[in-house]
VEXDREN-2710 file (C-alpha; in Angstrom, 1 decimal):
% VEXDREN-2710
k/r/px/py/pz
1/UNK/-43.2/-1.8/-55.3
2/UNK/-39.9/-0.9/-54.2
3/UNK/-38.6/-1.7/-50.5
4/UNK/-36.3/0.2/-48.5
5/UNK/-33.4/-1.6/-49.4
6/UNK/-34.3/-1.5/-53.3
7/UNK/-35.2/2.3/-52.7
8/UNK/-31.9/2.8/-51.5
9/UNK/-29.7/0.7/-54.2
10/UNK/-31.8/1.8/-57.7
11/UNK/-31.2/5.0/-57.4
12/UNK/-27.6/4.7/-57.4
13/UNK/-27.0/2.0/-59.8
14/UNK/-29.1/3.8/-62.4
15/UNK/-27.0/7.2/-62.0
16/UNK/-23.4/5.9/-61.9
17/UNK/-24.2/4.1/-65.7
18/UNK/-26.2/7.5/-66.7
19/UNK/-23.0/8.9/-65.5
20/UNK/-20.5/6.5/-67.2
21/UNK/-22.3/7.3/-70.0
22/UNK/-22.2/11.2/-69.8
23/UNK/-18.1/10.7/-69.0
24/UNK/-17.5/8.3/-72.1
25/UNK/-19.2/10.9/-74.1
26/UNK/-17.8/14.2/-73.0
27/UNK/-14.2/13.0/-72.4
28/UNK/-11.8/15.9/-71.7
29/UNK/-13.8/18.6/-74.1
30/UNK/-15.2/20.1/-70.7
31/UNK/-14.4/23.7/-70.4
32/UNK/-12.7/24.9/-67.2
33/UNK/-12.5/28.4/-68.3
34/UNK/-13.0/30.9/-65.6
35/UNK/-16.1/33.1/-65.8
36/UNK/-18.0/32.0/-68.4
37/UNK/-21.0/34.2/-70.0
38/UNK/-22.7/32.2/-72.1
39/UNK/-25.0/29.9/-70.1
40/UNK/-27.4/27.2/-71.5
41/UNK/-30.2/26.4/-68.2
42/UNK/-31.6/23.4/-68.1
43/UNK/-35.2/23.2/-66.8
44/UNK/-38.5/21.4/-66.2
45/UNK/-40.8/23.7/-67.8
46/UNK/-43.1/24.4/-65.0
47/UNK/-44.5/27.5/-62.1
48/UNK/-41.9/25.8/-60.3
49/UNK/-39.2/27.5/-62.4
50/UNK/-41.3/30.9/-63.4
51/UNK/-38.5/33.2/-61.9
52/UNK/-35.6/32.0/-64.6
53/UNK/-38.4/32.3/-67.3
54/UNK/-39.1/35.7/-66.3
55/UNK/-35.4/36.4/-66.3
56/UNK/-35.2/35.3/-70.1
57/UNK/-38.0/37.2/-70.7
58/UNK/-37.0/40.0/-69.5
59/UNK/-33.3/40.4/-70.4
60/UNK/-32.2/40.2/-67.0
61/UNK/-29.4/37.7/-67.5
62/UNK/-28.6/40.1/-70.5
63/UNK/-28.4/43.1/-67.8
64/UNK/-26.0/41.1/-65.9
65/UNK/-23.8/40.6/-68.2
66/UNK/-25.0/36.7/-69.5
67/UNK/-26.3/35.4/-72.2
68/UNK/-28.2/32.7/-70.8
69/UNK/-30.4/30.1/-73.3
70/UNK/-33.1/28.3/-71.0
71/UNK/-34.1/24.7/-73.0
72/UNK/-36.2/22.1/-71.7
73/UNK/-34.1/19.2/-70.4
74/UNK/-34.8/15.1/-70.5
75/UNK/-35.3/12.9/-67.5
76/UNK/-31.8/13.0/-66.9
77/UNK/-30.3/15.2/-64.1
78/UNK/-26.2/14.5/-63.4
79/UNK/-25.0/13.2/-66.2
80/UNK/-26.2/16.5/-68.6
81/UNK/-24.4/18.6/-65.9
82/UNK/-21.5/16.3/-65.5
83/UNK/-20.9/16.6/-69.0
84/UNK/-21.2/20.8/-69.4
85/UNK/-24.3/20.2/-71.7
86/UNK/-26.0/22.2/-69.4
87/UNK/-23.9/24.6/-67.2
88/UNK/-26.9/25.3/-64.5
89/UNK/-29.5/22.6/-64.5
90/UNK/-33.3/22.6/-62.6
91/UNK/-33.4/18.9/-60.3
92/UNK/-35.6/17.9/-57.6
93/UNK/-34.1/18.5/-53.7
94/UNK/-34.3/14.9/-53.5
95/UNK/-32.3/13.8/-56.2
96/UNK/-29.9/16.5/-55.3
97/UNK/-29.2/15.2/-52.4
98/UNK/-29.0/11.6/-53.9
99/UNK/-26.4/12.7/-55.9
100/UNK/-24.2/14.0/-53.4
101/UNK/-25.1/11.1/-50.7
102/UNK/-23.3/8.9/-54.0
103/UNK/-20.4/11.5/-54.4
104/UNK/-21.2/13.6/-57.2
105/UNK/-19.5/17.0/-57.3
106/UNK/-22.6/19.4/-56.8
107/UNK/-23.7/22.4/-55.8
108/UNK/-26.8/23.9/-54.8
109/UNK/-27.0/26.9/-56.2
110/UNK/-30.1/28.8/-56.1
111/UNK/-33.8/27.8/-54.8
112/UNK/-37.1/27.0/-57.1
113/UNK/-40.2/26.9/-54.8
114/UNK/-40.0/25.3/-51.0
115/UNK/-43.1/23.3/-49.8
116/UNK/-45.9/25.1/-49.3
117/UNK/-49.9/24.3/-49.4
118/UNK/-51.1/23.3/-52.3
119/UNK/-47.8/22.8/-53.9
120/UNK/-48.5/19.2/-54.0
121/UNK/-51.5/16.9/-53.3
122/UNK/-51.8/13.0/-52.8
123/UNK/-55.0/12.9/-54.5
124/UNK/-57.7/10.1/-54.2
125/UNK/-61.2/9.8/-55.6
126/UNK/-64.2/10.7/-53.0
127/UNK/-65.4/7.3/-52.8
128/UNK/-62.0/5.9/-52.3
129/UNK/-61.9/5.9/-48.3
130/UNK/-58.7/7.7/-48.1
131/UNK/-58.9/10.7/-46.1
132/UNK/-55.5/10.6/-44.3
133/UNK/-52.2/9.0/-45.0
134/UNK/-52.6/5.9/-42.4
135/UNK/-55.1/5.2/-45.4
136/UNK/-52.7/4.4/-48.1
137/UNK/-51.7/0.9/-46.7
138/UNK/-52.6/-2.1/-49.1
139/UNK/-53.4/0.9/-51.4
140/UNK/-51.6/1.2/-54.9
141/UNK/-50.0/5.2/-55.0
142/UNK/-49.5/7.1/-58.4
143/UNK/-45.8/8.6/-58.2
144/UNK/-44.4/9.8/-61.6
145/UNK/-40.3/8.9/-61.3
146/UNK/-39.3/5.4/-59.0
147/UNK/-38.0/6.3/-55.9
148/UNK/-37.9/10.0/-56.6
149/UNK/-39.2/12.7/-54.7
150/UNK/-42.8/12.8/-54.8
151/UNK/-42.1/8.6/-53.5
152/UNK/-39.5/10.0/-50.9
153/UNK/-42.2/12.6/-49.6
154/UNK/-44.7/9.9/-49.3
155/UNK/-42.5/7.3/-47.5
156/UNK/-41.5/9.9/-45.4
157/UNK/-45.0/10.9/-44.2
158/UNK/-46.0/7.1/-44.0
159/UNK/-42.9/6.7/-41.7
160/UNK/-44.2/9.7/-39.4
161/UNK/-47.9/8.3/-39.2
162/UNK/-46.0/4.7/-38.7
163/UNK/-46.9/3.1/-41.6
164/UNK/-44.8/0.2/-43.0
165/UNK/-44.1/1.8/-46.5
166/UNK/-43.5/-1.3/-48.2
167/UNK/-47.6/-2.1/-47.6
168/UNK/-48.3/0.7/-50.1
169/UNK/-47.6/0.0/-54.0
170/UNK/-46.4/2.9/-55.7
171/UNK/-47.3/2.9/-59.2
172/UNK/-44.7/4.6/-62.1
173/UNK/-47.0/7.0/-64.3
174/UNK/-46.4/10.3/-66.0
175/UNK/-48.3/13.3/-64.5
176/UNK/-50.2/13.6/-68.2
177/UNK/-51.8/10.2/-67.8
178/UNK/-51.7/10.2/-63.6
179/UNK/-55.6/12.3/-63.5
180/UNK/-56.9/9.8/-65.8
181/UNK/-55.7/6.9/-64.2
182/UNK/-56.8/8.6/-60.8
183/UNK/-60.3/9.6/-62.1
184/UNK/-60.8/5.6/-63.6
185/UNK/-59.7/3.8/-60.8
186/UNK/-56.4/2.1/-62.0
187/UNK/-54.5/3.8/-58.8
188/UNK/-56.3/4.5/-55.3
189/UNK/-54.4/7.7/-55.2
190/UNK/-52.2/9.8/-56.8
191/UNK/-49.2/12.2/-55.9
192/UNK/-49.8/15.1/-57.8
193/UNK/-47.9/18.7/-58.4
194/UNK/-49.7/21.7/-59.7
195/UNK/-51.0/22.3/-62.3
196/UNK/-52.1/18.4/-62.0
197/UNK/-53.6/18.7/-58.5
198/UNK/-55.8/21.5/-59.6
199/UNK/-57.1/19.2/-62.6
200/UNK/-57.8/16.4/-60.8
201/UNK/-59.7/18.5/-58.5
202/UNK/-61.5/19.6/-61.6
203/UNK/-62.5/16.3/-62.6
204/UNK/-63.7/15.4/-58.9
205/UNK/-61.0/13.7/-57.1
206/UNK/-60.1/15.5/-53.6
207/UNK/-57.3/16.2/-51.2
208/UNK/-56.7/13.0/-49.4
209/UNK/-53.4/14.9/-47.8
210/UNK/-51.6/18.3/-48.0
211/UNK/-47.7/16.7/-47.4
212/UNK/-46.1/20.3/-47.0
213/UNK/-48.9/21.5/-43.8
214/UNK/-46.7/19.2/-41.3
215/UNK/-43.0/18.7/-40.6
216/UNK/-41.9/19.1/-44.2
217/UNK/-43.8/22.5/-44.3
218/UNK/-40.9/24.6/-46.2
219/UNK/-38.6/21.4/-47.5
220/UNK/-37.0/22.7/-50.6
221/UNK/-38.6/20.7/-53.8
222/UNK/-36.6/21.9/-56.3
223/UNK/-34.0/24.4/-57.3
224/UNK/-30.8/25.2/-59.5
225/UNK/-27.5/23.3/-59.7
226/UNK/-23.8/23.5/-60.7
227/UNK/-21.0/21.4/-60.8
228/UNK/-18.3/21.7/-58.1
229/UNK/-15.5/22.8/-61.0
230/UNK/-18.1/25.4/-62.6
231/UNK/-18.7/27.3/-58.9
232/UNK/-14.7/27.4/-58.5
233/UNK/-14.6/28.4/-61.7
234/UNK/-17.2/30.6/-62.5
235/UNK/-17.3/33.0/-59.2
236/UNK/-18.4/36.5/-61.3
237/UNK/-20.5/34.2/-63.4
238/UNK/-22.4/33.1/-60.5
239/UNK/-22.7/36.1/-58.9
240/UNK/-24.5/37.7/-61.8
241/UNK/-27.0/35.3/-62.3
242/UNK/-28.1/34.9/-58.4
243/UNK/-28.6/39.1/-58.7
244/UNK/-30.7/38.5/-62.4
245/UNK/-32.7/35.6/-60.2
246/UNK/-33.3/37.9/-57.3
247/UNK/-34.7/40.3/-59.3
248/UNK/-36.8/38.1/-61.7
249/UNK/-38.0/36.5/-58.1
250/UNK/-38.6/40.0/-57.0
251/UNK/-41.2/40.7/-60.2
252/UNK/-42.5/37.6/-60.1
253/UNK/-43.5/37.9/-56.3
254/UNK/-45.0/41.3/-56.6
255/UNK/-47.7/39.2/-59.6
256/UNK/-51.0/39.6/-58.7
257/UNK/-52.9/36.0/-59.1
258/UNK/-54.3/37.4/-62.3
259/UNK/-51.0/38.7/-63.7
260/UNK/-48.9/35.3/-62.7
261/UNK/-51.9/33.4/-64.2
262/UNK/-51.6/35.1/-67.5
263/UNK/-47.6/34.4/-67.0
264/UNK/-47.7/31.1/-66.8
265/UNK/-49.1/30.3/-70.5
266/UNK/-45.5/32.1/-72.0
267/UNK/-43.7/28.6/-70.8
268/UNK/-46.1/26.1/-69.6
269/UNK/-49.2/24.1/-71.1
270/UNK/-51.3/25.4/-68.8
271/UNK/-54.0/27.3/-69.6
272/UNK/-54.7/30.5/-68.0
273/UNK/-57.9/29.1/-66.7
274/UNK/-56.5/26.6/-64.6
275/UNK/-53.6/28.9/-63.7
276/UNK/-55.9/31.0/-61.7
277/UNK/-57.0/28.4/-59.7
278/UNK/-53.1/27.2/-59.1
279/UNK/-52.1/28.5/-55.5
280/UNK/-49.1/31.3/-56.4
281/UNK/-46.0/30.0/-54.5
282/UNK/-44.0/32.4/-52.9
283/UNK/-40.7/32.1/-54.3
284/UNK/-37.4/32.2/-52.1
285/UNK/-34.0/34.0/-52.8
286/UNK/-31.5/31.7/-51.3
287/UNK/-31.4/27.4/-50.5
288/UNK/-33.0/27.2/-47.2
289/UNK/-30.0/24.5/-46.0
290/UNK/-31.3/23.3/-43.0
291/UNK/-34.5/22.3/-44.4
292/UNK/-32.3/20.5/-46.8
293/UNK/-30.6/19.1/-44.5
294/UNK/-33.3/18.1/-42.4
295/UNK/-34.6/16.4/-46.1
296/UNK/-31.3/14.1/-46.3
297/UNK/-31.7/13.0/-42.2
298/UNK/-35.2/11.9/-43.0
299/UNK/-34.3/10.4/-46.4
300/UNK/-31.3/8.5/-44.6
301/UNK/-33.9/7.5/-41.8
302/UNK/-36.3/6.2/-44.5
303/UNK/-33.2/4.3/-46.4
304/UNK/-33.5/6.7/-49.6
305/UNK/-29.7/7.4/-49.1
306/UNK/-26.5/5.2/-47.6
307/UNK/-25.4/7.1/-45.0
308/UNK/-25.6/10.6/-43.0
309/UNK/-24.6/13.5/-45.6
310/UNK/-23.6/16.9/-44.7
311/UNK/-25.0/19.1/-47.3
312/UNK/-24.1/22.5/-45.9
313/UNK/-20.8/22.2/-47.8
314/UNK/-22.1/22.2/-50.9
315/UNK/-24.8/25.3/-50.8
316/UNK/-23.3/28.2/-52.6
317/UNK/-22.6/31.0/-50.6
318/UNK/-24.0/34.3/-52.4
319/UNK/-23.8/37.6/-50.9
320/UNK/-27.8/38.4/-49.4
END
């Protein structure tokens, strides 16, 4: 379990080695040249990140003028960017605002998905006795990264209901063992993203709480970023690929349940049964930054960060 203080110092410790790392093994062989048109993205392959997916697709980035290659990325967030192995890169709000709380040269460049209902679920088991988040103390809580956002999200609710976090135990599992464990008892509750909320409803666990119906209603999850050197670099670049996003968002928008369900398989593991039952996020156009920044006061209050960070700075400007 970590505490508040340890939630605040692992984070940082882990990144700046990652990042030593990343350094060591890029050295000066960065590229600095201005507006760049081939692109390699990043991403978690999920519905979280179906708009660039469509764009590939599609030959939208081609349209534009880019020739973008979208791979599936490790664990690792900074350090890939850090070290131009990926010139745009999917990562959680969360860690994005980790990173520039410890002084990392980002920039938020375009949105995933923002909360919503049904994005994500703290799960629990019917017979569990957890119907509400003042339920999860002395309990032991799935999260799938330490200190990460889904743990962020949950401290943060515990903190509004006043609940001392550190008298819940938050357990490290993937999301492809986090049903099971769910479903045999090992964990009271899980926190679970979609698809994995929809399959542990499947397998009949329930919807202890909704986190994104209250004050984090529309706090941005997850979405695109850049270095600082690529958006001074790249300004042409960058407007191109916000205008093949905001039409890939546009498309995937206008999907009828059935059509994104039948999307989703192109990308993901999941199957179009289960995507039907998904809820079909409604995906934004631009980095909503004061919800973001509303997400960096509450992760300072909580001790997920060091200090107060002013993140409007480092949201791109695109033209609407």
């Amino acid at each position: 379990m970590l505490s508040a203080t340890a939630l605040r110092r692992a984070w940082p410790a882990s990144i700046a080695t990652a990042t030593v790392l990343a350094l060591a093994s890029c050295g000066s062989g960065g590229t600095t040249d201005a507006d760049r048109t081939d692109l390699t993205v990043g991403i978690t392959p999920s519905l979280t990140f179906a708009q660039v997916q469509y764009a590939e697709q599609n030959g939208l980035f081609e349209k534009h003028g880019l020739n973008v290659e979208v791979v599936e990325k490790g664990s690792s967030d900074v350090p890939p960017l850090l070290a131009d192995e990926y010139q745009v890169s999917t990562m959680a709000g969360a860690t994005y605002i980790q990173a520039v709380a410890e002084g990392f040269g980002l920039r938020a460049l375009y949105p995933g998905v923002d909360g919503h209902s049904g994005a994500i679920g703290i799960m629990a088991m019917p017979d569990s006795g957890i119907d509400s988040i003042d339920d999860l103390a002395g309990r032991t809580v799935a999260v799938n990264q330490p200190g990460a956002a889904f743990e962020i999200f949950t401290r943060i609710l515990l903190d509004d209901a006043g609940v001392d976090a550190d008298d819940v135990s938050f357990s490290v599992i993937p999301f492809s063992a986090m049903v099971e464990a769910l479903v045999r008892g090992q964990v009271d509750a899980a926190v679970l993203t979609a698809p994995f909320n929809t399959i542990a409803e499947n397998q009949g666990a329930v919807l202890a709480v909704d986190p994104f119906t209250g004050p984090l209603d529309g706090t941005p999850i997850a979405g695109f970023t850049i270095t600082e050197e690529f958006a001074a670099n790249n300004p042409n670049t960058i407007t191109a690929f916000v205008a093949a996003m905001d039409e890939a968002v546009a498309a995937v928008n206008a999907m009828s349940q059935e059509e994104f369900a039948a999307f989703l398989p192109s990308f993901t593991s999941i199957s179009e049964e289960v995507a039907l039952q998904v809820v079909k996020p409604e995906f934004p156009t631009r980095v909503d930054t004061p919800r973001l920044q509303l997400l960096a006061d509450r992760m300072n209050e909580i001790g997920a960060i060091r200090e107060a960070t002013d993140l409007a700075p480092t949201v791109v400007s695109v033209n609407p």
